[in-house]
C-alpha positions, 0 to 999 in steps of 0.5 A: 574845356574846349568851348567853342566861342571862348577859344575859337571867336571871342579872341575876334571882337576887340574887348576886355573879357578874358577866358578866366571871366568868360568860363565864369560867366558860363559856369553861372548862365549854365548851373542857373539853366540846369536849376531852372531858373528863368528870366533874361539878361541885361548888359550896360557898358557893350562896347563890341559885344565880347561878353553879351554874345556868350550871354546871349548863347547861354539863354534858353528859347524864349528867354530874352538879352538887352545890350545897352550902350551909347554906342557912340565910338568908331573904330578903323572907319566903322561905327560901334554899332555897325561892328557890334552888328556885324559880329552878330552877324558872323557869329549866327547871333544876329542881334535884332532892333528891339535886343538893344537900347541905345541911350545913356543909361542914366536916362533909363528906369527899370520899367524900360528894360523889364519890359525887353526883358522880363526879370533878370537872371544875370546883369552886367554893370560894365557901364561909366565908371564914375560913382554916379554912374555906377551907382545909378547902374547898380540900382538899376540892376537890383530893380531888374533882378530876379529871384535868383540872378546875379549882378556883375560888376566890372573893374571892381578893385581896379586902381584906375577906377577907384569910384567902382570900388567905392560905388559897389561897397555902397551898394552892398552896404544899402542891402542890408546883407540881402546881397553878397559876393559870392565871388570875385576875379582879377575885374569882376565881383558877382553878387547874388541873394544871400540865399542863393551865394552858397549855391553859386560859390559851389557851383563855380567850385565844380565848374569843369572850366575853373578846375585848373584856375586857383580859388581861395576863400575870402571874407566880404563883410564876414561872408565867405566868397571865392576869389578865382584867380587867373594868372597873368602868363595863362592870359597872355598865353590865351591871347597870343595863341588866339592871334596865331589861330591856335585857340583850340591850343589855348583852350588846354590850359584850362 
């Protein structure tokens, strides 16, 4: 699958997000466009912006995304915000003032992204990892979903922050099984509806992009959800080809 800004650009913006998370982001943005089913996107946690500009390009006319950050780190002399900008600006996605909120999301209420926004299709928790962040960032998100989106959460089971873990759980628990995983990768859990995780569990079987990737089934609370595996050699290979120019290379291991 030779997606254009995965294997071509997204290697550019300095970032966390791997090819295997980023063709599952799509497979979602892109069975929730063929369903129909409306609303924006919501990010916390931007850092340059890796994952919000594919966001961002999956969204349809009229459909709106938030990018929410303290924005408060530099890097070679430049400001986090002015490289998130810039990168809009190379990619032909320019980010414009009323797409980004920059504050602590903790002083933040769902009121003030819905009214960016409107209901949610797909939010990013990628914010503080502390519980008290996690946990005030999931709720937030569960305020903003809409009825068929999906929340995504990164570092889930990551050992260096081990509060995500325990944040998340907590979450899932409180809902009373009224949200589930419908699956998980090496960094990100993504929840939907209990309605709604068959749907999304097929549509990441038959996702073009995935079809080379290892799934497996695995048990979340006694639900079924589908661990999508992505190997450490077909990362490094993505990441070294990408660096080389070689992207379009990378882009047949998938």
């Amino acid at each position: 699958m030779r997606d254009p800004y995965i294997f071509s650009q997204m290697h550019r913006i300095p970032g966390y997000l791997d090819p295997g998370d980023a063709l599952i982001l799509r497979a979602v943005l892109t069975h929730q466009n063929a369903s129909g089913y409306a609303g924006g996107a919501a990010e916390i946690g931007i850092y340059y912006g890796r994952s919000w500009f594919l966001i961002r390009q999956m969204l349809r006319d009229g459909e709106k995304a938030l990018a929410m950050d303290l924005f408060d780190m530099d890097a070679a002399g430049q400001s986090q915000m002015g490289a998130f900008l810039d990168h809009g600006q190379t990619l032909g996605i320019p980010v414009l003032p009323e797409q980004v909120l920059q504050a602590d999301s903790a002083t933040l209420s769902a009121g003030d992204i819905l009214a960016r926004t409107g209901p949610v299709r797909l939010f990013s928790v990628d914010g503080g990892h502390r519980l008290a962040h996690v946990k005030n960032d999931a709720d937030l998100a569960h305020d903003c979903l809409s009825g068929e989106g999906v929340i995504v959460f990164d570092d889930f089971f990551n050992p260096e922050w081990p509060e995500v873990s325990a944040a998340v759980i907590d979450f899932l628990r409180s809902s009373r099984g009224a949200l589930r995983p419908f699956a998980v990768s090496q960094k990100k859990l993504y929840v939907a509806r209990a309605r709604h995780c068959a749907e999304y569990s097929a549509a990441m079987d038959r996702a073009p992009g995935l079809r080379r990737m290892g799934r497996v089934p695995v048990s979340f609370f006694g639900h079924d959800a589908l661990r999508i595996r992505h190997p450490l050699w077909r990362r490094a290979a993505y990441e070294g080809l990408s660096r080389l120019g070689l992207g379009r290379v990378s882009a047949l291991l998938y």
